[in-house]
C-alpha positions in Angstrom: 0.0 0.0 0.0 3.0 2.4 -1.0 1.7 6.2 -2.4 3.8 7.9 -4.9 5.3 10.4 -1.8 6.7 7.4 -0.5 7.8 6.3 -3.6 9.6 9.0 -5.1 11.2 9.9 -1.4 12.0 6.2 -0.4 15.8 4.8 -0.1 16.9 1.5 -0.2 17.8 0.1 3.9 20.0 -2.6 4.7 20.1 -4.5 7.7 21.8 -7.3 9.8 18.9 -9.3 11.2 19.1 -11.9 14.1 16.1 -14.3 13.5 14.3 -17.3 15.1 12.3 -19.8 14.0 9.2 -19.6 15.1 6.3 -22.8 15.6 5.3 -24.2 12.9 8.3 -23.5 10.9 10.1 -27.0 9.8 13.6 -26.0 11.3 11.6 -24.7 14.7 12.9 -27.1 17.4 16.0 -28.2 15.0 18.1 -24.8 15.1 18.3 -21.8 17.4 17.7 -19.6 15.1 20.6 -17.4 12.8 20.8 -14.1 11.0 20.5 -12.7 7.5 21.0 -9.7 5.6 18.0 -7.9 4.6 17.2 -5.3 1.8 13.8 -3.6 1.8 12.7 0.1 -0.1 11.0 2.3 2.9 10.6 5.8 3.7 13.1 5.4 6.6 14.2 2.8 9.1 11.3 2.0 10.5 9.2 1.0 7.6 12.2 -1.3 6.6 12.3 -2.8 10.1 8.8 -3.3 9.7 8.9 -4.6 6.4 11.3 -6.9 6.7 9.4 -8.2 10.0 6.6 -8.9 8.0 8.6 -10.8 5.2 10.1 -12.8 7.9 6.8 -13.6 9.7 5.8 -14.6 6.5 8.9 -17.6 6.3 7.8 -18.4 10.2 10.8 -16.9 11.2 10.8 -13.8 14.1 13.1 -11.2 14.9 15.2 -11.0 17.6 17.0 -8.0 16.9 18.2 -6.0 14.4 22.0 -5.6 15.0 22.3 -2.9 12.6 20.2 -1.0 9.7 21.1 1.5 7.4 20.3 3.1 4.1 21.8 1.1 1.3 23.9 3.6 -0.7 27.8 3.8 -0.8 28.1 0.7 1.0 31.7 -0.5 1.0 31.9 -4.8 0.7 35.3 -6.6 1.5 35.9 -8.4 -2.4 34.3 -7.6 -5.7 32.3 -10.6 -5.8 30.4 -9.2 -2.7 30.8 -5.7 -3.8 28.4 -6.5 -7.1 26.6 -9.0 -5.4 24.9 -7.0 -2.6 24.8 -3.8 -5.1 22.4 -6.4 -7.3 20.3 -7.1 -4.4 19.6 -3.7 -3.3 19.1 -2.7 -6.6 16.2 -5.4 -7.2 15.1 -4.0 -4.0 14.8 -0.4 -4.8 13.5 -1.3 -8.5 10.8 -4.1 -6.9 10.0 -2.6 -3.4 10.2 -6.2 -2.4 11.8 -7.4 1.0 15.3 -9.7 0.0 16.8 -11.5 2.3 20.3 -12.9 1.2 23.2 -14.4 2.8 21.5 -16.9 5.8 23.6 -18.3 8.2 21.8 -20.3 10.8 22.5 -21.6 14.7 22.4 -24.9 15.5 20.7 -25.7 18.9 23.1 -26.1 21.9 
């Protein structure tokens, strides 16, 4: 439900995202949980954060926190491969106003 202020003002957010699983997900009960990158086009943070708590919520998965979010932009990756990688997803982001989330690593249960 996105109006064209929102649209023509929105940026593309970044964040580092520290998930669980929740019931009724298939991993729920197997692993702890893990965290993921996530791209989402908001007018600021919080729409991202909420956003990308709906996308999650949507895999079965809840937050636990969000270590770190950020407008995409200039955003400086360790190798090329990651450097055009990431750039790709946020730009299918901003293009698609679709939530991505790339780069999963999960927790095993203790």
């Amino acid at each position: 439900m996105e109006n064209s202020y929102s649209l023509s003002n929105s940026r593309v957010y970044w964040a580092n995202v520290e998930f669980t699983y929740n019931e009724g997900s298939s991993q729920h009960g197997v692993f702890e949980g893990g965290v993921v990158y996530a791209f989402a086009r908001a007018f600021d943070a919080r729409e991202a954060i909420l956003k990308i708590e709906e996308e999650l919520e949507g895999r079965d998965l809840g937050v636990r926190s969000v270590d770190y979010i950020a407008e995409y932009g200039e955003m400086p990756w360790e190798n090329e491969d990651d450097q055009l990688h990431f750039d790709g997803v946020s730009a299918l982001a901003g293009a698609t106003g679709k939530v991505f989330l790339d780069s999963f690593e999960v927790y095993e249960r203790r």
